[in-house]
C-alpha positions, 0 to 999 in steps of 0.5 A: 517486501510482500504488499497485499491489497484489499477490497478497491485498491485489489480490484484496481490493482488487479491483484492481491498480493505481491512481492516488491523490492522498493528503491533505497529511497523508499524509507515511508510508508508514504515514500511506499505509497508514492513510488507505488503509484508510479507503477501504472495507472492501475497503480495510480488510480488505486492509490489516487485517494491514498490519505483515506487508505489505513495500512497495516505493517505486519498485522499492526495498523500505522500512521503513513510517516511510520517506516517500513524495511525490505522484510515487511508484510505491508496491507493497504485497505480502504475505507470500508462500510458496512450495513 
């Protein structure tokens, strides 16, 4: 799975991208975000407001209950303002 980060969540991550192979348990984007935020405290911090971040499985905007498979482009953006 190929996971790409944008604005905070990078910065905490301290990454753009990368490549995961997720544990058979992870079926969810929620299952997705969980197991993530057991990675590190880099992790855990990018992801600790998870219910505000959108994310976008192969270019198309999902709900956190929508499934994601081992082939899938997976980007997590935060909210963000503009001015």
């Amino acid at each position: 799975m190929k996971l790409l980060y944008f604005a905070w969540v990078r910065t905490n991550i301290g990454k753009a991208e990368e490549e995961v192979v997720a544990p058979d348990h992870v079926l969810t984007v929620e299952n997705l975000l969980d197991w993530l935020a057991t990675l590190g405290p880099q992790y855990a911090a990018a992801l600790d407001r998870r219910n505000v971040i959108k994310v976008a499985i192969n270019h198309e905007y999902v709900e956190h209950d929508h499934p994601v498979r081992p082939d899938d482009e997976v980007a997590l953006f935060p909210p963000v303002t503009g001015g």
